[in-house]
Each structure stands twice: as structure tokens, then as C-alpha cells.
N, C-alpha and C positions, 0 to 999 in steps of 0.2 A: 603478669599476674600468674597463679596457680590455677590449675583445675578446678580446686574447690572454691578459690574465690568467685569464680566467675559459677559455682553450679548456686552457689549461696546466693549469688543475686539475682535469680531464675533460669528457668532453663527454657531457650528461645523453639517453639518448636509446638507440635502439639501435643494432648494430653499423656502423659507418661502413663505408658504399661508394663509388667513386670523385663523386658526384654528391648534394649536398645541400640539402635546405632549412632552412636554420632562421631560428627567430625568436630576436628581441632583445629584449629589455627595457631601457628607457633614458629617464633623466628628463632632460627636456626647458629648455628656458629659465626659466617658467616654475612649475618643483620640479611638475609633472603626471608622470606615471607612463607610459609609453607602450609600444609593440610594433610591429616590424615584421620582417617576413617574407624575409630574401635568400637568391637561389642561387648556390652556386658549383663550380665544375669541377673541382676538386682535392679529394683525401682530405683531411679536416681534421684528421687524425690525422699528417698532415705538414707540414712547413714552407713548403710552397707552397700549404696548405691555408688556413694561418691566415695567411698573409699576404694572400691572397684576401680571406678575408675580411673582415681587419682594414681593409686599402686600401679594400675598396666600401664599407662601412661610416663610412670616413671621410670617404669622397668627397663624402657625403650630409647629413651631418651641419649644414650650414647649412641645406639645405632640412628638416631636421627641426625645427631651433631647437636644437640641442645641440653636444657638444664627445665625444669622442672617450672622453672619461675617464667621461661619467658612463654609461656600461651598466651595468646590473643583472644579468642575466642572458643567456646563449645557451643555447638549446635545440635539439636538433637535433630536427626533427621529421618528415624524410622522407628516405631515404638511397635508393639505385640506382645502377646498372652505365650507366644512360646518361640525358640528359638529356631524351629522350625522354618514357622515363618517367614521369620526374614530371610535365612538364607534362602527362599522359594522365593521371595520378592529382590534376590539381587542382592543382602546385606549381610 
């Protein structure tokens, strides 16, 4: 699946705030199982949220070994008011 298919059909995590971290699940070249970690600046419960993150996500994708389409999963795992924040909480 894409990014956005999986942000379309909720986003597993707690309540979304302006500033997020989540992880991705995505198999690789490879068929290996793999995760990684992006942050982005927009609500992802909006359309400038999940195009954020769909774009960085893509961007990266050759330096992963993979393609756009094979994510598994998004998790949101760190939400806040500023970006601050997270990077003080680890994110």
C-alpha cells in the first residue's frame, strides 16, 4: 500500500497535533520487512499533512531499496504543538 492509503483509513496512535512523528513499515527490495521513523510539520489529519508525508517518504525511497507502494503500515507515535518538543522528547 501507499502512505496515504493507510493515512486514509486512520491514523493508529493518539490524538493528532500540529507536529508529528511516525514510523513506517515497508518492505524493501529485497521482500525484508523494515521501519523507519519521519517528522513532519503539518496536521496529518489534513491534506498538507499527508502530502508531507507521503513526498518525504518518497523522496527516500531509493535510499531505502524500495518503491512508494510497498508500505505496510504508519504509526503515529509522537504528536505536539511544536517541533521543539519532540526533538526534547527523543523525536
Amino acid at each position: 500500500m501507499k502512505v496515504r492509503e493507510l493515512l486514509e483509513n486512520g491514523i493508529a496512535g493518539e490524538r493528532v497535533k500540529r507536529y508529528s512523528a511516525v514510523n513506517i513499515g515497508y518492505t524493501d527490495r529485497n521482500g525484508l520487512e523494515q521501519e523507519t521513523q519521519l517528522n513532519v510539520a503539518h496536521r496529518l489529519d489534513t491534506e498538507e499533512g499527508k502530502t508531507e508525508l507521503e513526498e518525504l517518504f518518497a523522496s527516500l525511497c531509493e535510499e531505502f531499496e524500495t518503491t512508494p507502494d510497498n508500505v505496510t503500515y504508519v504509526t503515529l507515535v509522537a504528536t505536539d504543538d511544536s517541533a521543539e518538543s519532540l526533538i526534547e522528547r527523543g523525536y
